[in-house]
LUMMAR-276124 format. One record per atom (N, C-alpha, C): x, y, z; atom name; residue number from 1. Coordinates in steps of 0.2 Angstrom, whole numbers, plus 5000, padded with zeros to 4 digits. Layout:
<bavos>
+------+------+------+------+-------+
:    x :    y :    z : vofi : nukol :
+------+------+------+------+-------+
:    X :    Y :    Z :   CA :   NUM :
...
+------+------+------+------+-------+
</bavos>
This chain:
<bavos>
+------+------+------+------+-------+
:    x :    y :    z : vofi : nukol :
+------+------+------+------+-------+
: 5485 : 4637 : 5247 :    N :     1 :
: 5492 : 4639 : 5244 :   CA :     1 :
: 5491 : 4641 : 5237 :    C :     1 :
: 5496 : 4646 : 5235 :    N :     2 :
: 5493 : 4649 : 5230 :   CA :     2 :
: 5500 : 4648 : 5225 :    C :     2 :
: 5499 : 4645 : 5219 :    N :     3 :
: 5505 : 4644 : 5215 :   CA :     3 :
: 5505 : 4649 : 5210 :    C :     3 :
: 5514 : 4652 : 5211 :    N :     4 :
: 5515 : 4658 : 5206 :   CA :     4 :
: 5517 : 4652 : 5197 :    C :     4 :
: 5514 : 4659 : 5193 :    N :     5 :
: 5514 : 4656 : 5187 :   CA :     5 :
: 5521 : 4656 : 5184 :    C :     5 :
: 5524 : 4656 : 5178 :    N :     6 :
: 5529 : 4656 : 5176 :   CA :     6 :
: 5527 : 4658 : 5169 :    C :     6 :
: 5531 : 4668 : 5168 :    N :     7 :
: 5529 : 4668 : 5162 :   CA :     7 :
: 5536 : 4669 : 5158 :    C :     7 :
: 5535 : 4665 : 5152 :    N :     8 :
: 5540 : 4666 : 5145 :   CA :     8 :
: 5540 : 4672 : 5142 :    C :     8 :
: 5546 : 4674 : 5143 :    N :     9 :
: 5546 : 4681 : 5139 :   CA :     9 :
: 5551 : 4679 : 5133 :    C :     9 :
: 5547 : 4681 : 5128 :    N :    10 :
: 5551 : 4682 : 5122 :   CA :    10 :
: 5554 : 4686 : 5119 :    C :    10 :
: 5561 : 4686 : 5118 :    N :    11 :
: 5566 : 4690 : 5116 :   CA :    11 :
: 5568 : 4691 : 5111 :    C :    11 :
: 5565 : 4691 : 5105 :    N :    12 :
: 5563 : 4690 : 5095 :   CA :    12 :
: 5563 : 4697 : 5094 :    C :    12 :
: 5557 : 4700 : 5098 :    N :    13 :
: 5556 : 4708 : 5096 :   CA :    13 :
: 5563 : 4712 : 5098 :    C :    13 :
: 5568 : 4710 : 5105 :    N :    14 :
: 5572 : 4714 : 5108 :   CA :    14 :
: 5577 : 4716 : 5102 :    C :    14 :
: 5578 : 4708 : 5099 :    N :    15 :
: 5583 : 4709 : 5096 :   CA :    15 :
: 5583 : 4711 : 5091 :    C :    15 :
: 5580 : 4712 : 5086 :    N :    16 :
: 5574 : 4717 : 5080 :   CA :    16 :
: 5577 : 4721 : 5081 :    C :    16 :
: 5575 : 4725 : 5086 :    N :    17 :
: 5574 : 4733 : 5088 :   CA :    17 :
: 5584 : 4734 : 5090 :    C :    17 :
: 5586 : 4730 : 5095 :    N :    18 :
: 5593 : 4732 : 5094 :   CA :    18 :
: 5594 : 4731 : 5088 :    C :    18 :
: 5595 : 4728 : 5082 :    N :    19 :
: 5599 : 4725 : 5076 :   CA :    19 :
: 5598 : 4733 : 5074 :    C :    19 :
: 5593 : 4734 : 5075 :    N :    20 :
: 5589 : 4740 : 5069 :   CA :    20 :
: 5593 : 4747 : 5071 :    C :    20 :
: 5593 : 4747 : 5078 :    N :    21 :
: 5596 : 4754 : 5081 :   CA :    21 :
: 5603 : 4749 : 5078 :    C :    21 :
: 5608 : 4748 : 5079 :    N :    22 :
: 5615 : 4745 : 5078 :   CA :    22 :
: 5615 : 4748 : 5071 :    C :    22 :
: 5610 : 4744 : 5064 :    N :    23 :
: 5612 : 4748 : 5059 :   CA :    23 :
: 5609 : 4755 : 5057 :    C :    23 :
: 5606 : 4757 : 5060 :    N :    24 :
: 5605 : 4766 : 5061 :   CA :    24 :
: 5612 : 4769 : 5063 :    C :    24 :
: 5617 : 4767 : 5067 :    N :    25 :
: 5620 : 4769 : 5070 :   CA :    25 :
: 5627 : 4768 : 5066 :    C :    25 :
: 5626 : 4764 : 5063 :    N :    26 :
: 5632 : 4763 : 5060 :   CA :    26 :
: 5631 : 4766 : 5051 :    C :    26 :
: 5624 : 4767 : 5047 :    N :    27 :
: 5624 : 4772 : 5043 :   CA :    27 :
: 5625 : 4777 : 5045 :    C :    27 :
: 5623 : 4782 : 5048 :    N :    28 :
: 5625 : 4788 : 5051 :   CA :    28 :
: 5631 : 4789 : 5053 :    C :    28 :
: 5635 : 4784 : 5057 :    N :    29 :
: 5643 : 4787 : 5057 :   CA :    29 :
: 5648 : 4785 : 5049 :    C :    29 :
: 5644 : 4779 : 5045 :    N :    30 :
: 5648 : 4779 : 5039 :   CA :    30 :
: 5647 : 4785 : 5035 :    C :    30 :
: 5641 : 4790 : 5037 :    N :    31 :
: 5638 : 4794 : 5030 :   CA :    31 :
: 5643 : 4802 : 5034 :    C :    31 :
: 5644 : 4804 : 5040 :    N :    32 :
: 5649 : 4807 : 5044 :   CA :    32 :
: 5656 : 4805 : 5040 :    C :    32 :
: 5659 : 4800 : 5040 :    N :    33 :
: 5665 : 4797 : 5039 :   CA :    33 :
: 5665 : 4801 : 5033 :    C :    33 :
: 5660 : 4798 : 5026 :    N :    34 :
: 5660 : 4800 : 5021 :   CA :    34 :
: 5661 : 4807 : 5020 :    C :    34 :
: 5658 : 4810 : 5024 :    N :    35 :
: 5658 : 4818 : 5023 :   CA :    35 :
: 5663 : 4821 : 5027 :    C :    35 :
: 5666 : 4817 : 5031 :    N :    36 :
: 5673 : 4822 : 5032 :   CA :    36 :
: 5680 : 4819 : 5029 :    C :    36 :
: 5678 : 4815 : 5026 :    N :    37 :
: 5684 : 4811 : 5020 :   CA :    37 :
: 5684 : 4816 : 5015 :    C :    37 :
: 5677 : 4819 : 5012 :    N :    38 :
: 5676 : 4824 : 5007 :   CA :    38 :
: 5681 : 4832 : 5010 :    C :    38 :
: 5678 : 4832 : 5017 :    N :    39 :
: 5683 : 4840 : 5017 :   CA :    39 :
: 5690 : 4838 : 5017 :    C :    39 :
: 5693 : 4833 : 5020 :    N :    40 :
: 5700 : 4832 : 5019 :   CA :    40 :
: 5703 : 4832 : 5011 :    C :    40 :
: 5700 : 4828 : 5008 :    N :    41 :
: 5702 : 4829 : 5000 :   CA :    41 :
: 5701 : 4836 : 4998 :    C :    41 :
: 5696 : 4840 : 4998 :    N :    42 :
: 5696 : 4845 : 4995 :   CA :    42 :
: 5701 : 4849 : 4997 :    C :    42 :
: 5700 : 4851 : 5005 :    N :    43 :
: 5707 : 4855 : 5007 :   CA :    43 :
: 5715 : 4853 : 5005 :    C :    43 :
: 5713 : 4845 : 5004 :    N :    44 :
: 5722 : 4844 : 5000 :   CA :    44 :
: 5724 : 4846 : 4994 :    C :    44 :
: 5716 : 4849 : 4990 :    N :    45 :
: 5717 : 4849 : 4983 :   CA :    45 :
: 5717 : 4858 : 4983 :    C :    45 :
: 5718 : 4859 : 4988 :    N :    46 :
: 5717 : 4868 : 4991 :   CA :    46 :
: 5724 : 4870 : 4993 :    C :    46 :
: 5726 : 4866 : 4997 :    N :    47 :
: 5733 : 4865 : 4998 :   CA :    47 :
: 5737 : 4863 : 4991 :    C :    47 :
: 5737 : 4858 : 4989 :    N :    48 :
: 5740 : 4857 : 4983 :   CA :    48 :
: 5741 : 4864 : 4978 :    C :    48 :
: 5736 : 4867 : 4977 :    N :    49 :
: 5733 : 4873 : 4972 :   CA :    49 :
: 5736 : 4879 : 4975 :    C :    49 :
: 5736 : 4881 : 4981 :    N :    50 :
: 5740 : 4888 : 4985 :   CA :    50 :
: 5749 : 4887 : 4986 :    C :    50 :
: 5750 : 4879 : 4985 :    N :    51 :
: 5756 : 4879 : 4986 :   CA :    51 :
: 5762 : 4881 : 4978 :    C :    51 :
: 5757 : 4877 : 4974 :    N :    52 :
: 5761 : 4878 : 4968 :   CA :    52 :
: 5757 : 4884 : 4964 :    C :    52 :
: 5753 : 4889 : 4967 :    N :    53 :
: 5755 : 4896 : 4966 :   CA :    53 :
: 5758 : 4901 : 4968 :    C :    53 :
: 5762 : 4898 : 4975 :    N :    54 :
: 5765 : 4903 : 4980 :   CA :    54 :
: 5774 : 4902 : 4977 :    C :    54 :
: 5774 : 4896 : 4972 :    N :    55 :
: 5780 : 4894 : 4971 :   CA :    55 :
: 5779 : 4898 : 4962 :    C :    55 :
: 5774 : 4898 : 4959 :    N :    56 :
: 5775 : 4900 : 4953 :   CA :    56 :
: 5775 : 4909 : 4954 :    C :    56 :
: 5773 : 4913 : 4959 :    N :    57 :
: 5775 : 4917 : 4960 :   CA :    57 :
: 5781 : 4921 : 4963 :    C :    57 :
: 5786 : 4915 : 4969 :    N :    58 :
: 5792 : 4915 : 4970 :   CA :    58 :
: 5797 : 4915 : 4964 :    C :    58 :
: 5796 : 4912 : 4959 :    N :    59 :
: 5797 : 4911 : 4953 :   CA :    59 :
: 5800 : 4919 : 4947 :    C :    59 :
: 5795 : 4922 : 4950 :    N :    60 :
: 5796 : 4929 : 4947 :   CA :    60 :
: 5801 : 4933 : 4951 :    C :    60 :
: 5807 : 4934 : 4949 :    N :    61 :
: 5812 : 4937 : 4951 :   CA :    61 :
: 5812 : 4946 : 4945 :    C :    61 :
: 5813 : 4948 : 4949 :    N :    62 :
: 5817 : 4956 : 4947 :   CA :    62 :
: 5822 : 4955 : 4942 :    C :    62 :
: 5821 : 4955 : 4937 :    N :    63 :
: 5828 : 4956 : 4933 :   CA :    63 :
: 5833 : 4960 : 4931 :    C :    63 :
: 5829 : 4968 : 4933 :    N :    64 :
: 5831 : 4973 : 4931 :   CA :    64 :
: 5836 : 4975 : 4938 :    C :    64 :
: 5834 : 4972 : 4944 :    N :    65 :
: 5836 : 4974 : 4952 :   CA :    65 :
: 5842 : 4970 : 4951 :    C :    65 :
: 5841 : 4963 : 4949 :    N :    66 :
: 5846 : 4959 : 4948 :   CA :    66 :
: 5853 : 4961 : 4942 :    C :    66 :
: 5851 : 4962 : 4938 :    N :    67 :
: 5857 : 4966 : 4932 :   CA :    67 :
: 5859 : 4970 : 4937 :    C :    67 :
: 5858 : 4975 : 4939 :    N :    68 :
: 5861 : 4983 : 4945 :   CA :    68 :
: 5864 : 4982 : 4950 :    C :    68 :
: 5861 : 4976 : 4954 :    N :    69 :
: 5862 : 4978 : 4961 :   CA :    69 :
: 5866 : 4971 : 4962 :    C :    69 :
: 5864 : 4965 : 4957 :    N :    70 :
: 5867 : 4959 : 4959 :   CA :    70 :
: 5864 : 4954 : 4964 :    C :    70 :
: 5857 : 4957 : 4967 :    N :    71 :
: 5854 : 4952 : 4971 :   CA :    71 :
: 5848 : 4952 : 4972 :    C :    71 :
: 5845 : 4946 : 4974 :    N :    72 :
: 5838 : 4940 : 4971 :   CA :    72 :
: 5833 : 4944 : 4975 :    C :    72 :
: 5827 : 4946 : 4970 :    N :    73 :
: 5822 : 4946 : 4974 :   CA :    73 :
: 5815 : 4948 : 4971 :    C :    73 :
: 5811 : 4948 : 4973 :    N :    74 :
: 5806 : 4946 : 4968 :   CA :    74 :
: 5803 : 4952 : 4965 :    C :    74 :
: 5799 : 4953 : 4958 :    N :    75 :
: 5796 : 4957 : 4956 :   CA :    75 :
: 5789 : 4958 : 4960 :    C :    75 :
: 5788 : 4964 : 4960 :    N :    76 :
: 5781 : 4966 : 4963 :   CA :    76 :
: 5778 : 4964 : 4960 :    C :    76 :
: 5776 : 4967 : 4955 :    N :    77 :
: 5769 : 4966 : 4949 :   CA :    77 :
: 5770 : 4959 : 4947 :    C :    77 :
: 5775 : 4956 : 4945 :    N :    78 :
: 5774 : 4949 : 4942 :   CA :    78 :
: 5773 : 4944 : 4946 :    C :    78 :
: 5777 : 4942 : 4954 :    N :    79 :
: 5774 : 4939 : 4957 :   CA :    79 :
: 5768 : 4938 : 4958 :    C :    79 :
: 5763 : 4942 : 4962 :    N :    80 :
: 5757 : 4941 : 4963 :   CA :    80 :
: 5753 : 4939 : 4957 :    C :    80 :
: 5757 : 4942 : 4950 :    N :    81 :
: 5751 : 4939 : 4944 :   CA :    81 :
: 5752 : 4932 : 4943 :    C :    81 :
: 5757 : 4930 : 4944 :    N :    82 :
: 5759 : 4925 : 4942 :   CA :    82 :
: 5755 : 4921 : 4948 :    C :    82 :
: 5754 : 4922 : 4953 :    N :    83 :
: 5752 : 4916 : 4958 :   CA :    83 :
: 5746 : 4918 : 4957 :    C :    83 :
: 5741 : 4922 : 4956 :    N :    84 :
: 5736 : 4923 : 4957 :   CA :    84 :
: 5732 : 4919 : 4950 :    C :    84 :
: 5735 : 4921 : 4944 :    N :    85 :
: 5735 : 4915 : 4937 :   CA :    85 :
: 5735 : 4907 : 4938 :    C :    85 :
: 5738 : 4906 : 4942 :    N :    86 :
: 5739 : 4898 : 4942 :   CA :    86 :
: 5733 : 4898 : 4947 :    C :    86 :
: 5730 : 4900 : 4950 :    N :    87 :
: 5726 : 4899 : 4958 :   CA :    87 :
: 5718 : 4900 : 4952 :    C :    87 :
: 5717 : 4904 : 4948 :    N :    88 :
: 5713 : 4905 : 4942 :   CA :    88 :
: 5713 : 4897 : 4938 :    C :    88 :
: 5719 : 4896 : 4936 :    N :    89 :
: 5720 : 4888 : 4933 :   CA :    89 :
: 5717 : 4883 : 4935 :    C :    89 :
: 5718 : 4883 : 4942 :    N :    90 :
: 5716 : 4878 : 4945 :   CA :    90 :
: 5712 : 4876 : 4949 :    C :    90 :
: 5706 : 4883 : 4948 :    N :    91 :
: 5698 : 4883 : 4949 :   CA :    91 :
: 5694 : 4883 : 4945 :    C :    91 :
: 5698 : 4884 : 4938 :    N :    92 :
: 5693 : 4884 : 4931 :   CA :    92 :
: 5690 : 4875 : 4931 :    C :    92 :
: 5688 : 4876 : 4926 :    N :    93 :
: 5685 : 4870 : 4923 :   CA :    93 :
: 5689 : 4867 : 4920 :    C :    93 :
: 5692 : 4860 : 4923 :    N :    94 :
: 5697 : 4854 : 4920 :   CA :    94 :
: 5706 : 4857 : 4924 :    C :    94 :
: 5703 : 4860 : 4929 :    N :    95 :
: 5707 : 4862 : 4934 :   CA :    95 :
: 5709 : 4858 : 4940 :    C :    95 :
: 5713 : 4856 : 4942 :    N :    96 :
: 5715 : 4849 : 4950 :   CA :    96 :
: 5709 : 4853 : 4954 :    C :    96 :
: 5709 : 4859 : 4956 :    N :    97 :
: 5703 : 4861 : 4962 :   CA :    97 :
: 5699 : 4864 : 4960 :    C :    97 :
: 5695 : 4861 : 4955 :    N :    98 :
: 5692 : 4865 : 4952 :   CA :    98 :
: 5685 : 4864 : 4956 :    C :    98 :
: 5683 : 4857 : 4960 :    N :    99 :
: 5677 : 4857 : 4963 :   CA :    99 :
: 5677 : 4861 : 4969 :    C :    99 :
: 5682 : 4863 : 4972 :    N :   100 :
: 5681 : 4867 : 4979 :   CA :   100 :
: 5683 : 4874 : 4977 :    C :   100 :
: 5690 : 4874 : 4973 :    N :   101 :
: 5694 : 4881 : 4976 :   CA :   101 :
: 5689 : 4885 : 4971 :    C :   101 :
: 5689 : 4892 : 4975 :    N :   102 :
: 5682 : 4899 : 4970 :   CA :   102 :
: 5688 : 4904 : 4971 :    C :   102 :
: 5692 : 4906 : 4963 :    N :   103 :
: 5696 : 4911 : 4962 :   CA :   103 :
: 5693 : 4918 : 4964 :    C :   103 :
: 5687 : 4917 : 4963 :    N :   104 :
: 5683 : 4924 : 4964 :   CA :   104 :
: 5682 : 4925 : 4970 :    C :   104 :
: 5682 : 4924 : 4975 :    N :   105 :
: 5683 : 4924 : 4983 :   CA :   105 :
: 5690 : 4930 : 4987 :    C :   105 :
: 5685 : 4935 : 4988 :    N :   106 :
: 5690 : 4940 : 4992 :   CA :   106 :
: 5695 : 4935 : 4995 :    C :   106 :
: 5696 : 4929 : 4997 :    N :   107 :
: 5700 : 4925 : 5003 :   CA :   107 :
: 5704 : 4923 : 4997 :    C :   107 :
: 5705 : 4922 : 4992 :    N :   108 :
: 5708 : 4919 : 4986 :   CA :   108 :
: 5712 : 4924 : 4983 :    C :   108 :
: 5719 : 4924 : 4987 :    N :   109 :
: 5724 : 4931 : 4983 :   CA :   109 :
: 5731 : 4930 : 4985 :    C :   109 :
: 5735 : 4931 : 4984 :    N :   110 :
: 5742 : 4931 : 4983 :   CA :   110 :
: 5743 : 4940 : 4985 :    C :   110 :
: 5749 : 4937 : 4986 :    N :   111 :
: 5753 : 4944 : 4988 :   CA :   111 :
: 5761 : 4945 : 4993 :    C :   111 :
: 5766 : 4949 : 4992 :    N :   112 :
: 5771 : 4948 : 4992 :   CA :   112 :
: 5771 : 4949 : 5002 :    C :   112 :
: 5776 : 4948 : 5003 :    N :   113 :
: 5775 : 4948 : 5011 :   CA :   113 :
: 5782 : 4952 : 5014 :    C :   113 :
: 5778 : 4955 : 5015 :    N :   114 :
: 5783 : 4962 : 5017 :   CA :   114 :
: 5784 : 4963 : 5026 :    C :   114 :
: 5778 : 4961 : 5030 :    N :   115 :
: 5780 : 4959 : 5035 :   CA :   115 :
: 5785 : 4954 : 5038 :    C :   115 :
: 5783 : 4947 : 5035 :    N :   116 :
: 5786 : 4943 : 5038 :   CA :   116 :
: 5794 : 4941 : 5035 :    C :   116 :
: 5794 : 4946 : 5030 :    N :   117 :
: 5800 : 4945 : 5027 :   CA :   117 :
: 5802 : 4952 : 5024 :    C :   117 :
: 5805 : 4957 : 5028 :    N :   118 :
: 5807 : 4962 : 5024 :   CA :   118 :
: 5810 : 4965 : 5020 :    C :   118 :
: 5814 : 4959 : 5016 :    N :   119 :
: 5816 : 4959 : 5009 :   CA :   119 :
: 5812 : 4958 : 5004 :    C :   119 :
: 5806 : 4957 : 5006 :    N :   120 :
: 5803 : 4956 : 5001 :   CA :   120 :
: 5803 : 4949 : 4996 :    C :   120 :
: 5806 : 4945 : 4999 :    N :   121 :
: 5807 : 4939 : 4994 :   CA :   121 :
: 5803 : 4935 : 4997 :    C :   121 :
: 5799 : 4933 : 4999 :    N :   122 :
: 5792 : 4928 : 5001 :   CA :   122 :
: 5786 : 4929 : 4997 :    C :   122 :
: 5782 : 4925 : 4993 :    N :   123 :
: 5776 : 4928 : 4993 :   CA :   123 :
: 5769 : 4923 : 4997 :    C :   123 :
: 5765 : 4925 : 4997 :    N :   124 :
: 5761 : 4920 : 5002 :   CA :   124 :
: 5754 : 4920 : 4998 :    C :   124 :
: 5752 : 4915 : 4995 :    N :   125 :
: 5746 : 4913 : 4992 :   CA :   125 :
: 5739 : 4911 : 4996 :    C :   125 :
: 5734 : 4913 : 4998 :    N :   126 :
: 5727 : 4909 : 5001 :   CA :   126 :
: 5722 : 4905 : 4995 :    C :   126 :
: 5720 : 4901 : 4998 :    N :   127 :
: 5716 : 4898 : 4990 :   CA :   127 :
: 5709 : 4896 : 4995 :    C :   127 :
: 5706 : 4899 : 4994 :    N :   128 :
: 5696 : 4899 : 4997 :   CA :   128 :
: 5693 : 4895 : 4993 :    C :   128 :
: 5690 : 4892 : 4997 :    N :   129 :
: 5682 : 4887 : 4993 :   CA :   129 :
: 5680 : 4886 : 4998 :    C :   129 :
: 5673 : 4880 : 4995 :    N :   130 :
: 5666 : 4879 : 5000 :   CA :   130 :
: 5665 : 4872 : 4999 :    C :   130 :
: 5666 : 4868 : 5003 :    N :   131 :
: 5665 : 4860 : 5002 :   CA :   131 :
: 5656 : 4858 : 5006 :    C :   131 :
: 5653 : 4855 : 5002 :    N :   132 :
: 5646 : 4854 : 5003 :   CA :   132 :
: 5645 : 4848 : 5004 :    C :   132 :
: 5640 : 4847 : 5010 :    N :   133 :
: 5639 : 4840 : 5014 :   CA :   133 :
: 5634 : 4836 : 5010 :    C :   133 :
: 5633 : 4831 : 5012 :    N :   134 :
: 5628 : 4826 : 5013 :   CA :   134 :
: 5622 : 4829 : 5013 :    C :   134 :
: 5616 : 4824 : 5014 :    N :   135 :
: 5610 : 4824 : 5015 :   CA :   135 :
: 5609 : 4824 : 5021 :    C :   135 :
: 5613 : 4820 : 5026 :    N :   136 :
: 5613 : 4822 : 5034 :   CA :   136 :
: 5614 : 4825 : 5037 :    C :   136 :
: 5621 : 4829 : 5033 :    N :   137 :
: 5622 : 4836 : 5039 :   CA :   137 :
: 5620 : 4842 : 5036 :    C :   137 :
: 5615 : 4843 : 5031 :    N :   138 :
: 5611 : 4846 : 5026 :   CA :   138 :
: 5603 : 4845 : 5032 :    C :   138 :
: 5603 : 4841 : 5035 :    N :   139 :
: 5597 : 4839 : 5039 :   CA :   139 :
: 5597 : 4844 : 5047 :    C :   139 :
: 5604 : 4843 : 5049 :    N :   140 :
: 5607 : 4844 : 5055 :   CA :   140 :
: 5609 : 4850 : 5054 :    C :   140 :
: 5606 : 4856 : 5050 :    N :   141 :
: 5608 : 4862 : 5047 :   CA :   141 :
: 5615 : 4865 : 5043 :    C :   141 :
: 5619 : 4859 : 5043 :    N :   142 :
: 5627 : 4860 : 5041 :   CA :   142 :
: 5628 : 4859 : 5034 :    C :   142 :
: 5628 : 4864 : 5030 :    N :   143 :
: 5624 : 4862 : 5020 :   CA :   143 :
: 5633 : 4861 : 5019 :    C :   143 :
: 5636 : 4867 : 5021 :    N :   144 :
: 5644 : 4869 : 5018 :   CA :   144 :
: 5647 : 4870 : 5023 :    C :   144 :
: 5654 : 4868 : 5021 :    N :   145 :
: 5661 : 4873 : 5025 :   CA :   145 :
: 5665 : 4877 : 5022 :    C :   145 :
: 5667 : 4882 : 5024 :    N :   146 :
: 5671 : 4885 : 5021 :   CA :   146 :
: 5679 : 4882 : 5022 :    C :   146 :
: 5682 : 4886 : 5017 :    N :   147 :
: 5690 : 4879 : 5018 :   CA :   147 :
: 5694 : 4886 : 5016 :    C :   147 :
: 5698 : 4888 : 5019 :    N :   148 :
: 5703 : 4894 : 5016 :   CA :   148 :
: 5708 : 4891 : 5018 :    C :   148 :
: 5716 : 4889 : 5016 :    N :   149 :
: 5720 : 4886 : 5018 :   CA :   149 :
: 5727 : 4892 : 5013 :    C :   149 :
: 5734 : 4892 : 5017 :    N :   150 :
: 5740 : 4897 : 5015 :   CA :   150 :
: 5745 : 4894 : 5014 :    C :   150 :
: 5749 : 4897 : 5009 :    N :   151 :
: 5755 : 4894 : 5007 :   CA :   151 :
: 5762 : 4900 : 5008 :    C :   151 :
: 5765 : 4899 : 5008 :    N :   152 :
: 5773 : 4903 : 5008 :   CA :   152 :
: 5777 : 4901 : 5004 :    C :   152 :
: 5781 : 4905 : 4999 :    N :   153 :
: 5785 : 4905 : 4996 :   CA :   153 :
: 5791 : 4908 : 4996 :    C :   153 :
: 5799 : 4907 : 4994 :    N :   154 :
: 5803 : 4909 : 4993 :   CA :   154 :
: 5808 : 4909 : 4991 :    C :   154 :
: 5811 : 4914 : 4987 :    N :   155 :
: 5814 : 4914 : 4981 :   CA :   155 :
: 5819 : 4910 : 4982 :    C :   155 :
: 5825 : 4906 : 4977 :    N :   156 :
: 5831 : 4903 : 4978 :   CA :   156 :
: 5835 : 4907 : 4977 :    C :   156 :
: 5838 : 4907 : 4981 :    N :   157 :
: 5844 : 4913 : 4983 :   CA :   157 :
: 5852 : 4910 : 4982 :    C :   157 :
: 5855 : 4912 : 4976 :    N :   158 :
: 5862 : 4908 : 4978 :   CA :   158 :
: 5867 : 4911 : 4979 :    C :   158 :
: 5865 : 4917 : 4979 :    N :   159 :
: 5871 : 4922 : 4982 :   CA :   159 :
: 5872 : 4923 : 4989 :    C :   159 :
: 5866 : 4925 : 4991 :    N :   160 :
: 5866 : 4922 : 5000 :   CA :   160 :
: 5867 : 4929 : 5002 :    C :   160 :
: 5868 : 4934 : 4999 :    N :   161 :
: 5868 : 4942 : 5002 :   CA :   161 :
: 5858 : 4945 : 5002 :    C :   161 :
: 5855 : 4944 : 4999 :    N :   162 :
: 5849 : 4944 : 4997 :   CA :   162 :
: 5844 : 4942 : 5000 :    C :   162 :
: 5843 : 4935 : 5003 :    N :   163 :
: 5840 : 4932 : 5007 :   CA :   163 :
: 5840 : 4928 : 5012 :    C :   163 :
+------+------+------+------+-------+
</bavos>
C-alpha cells in the first residue's frame, strides 16, 4: 500500500505578487485621473477665456448705425478687435489661460456671425490650445491634446426692433 504525501503550499509569494499588481494598478489609474483632471481644468480655463471675449466683443456696438437708424448692433471692425485682444490677454504671460490657450493658433479667432444670425448681432469667439500629458501617456504615445472650445455672444438689445 502506497501512502500519498501531503504537500504544503505556501501562499507568502501569492500574495507579494497580487499586492504588487493591486498597487501597479492603482498608480496607473491615479496618474490617468491626474491627467484627465489637467485637460478638464485647462479646457475650463479655454472656456472661461472664449466666453469673456465673445462678450467683450458683443460689447462693441455701432454708434454711428445707432445715432441714424436707432437700432443695436454691432460694429464690424471693433467687435472682432475687441475679442480677439482679450483672447491675446489671456494667453499672454500672467494671463488666466495663459498655460493652454495659444492666441497665435489659426483656431484662435473671433468673428461676427452672419449666418447664424443675420443681423449681425452675435459674435462667436474659438480659443485653441494644447494640454500636455504625463510621463504615462507620453509612454502610450499620447504627449498632447488639442482643446479648441466656442463661445457666442449677443448684443443687449433694449429696443427689441434690432434683435
Amino acid at each position: 500500500m502506497s501512502r500519498i504525501k501531503s504537500v504544503k503550499v505556501d501562499s507568502n509569494g501569492f500574495s507579494a505578487v497580487w499586492l504588487l499588481g493591486f498597487a501597479a494598478i492603482i498608480l496607473i489609474s491615479g496618474m490617468i485621473i491626474f491627467d484627465m483632471t489637467g485637460v478638464y481644468i485647462q479646457r475650463e480655463k479655454l472656456v472661461t477665456a472664449a466666453d469673456a471675449a465673445s462678450s467683450a466683443g458683443a460689447s462693441a456696438i455701432d454708434e454711428a448705425y445707432l445715432a441714424s437708424d436707432g437700432s443695436v448692433r454691432l460694429d464690424s471692425g471693433l467687435a472682432p478687435q475687441r475679442c480677439k485682444e482679450l483672447l491675446v490677454k489671456y494667453g499672454s504671460p500672467g494671463g488666466d489661460a495663459q498655460s493652454v490657450l495659444n492666441p497665435a493658433s489659426p483656431k484662435t479667432n473671433c468673428y461676427i456671425d452672419i449666418d447664424g444670425d443675420p443681423t449681425g448681432n452675435s459674435i462667436i469667439s474659438n480659443a485653441s490650445g494644447k494640454v500636455k500629458f504625463s510621463f504615462l501617456l507620453k509612454l502610450l504615445g499620447v504627449g498632447s491634446k488639442e482643446l479648441t472650445v466656442s463661445s457666442r455672444a449677443r448684443t443687449n438689445c433694449s429696443d427689441g426692433k434690432s434683435c
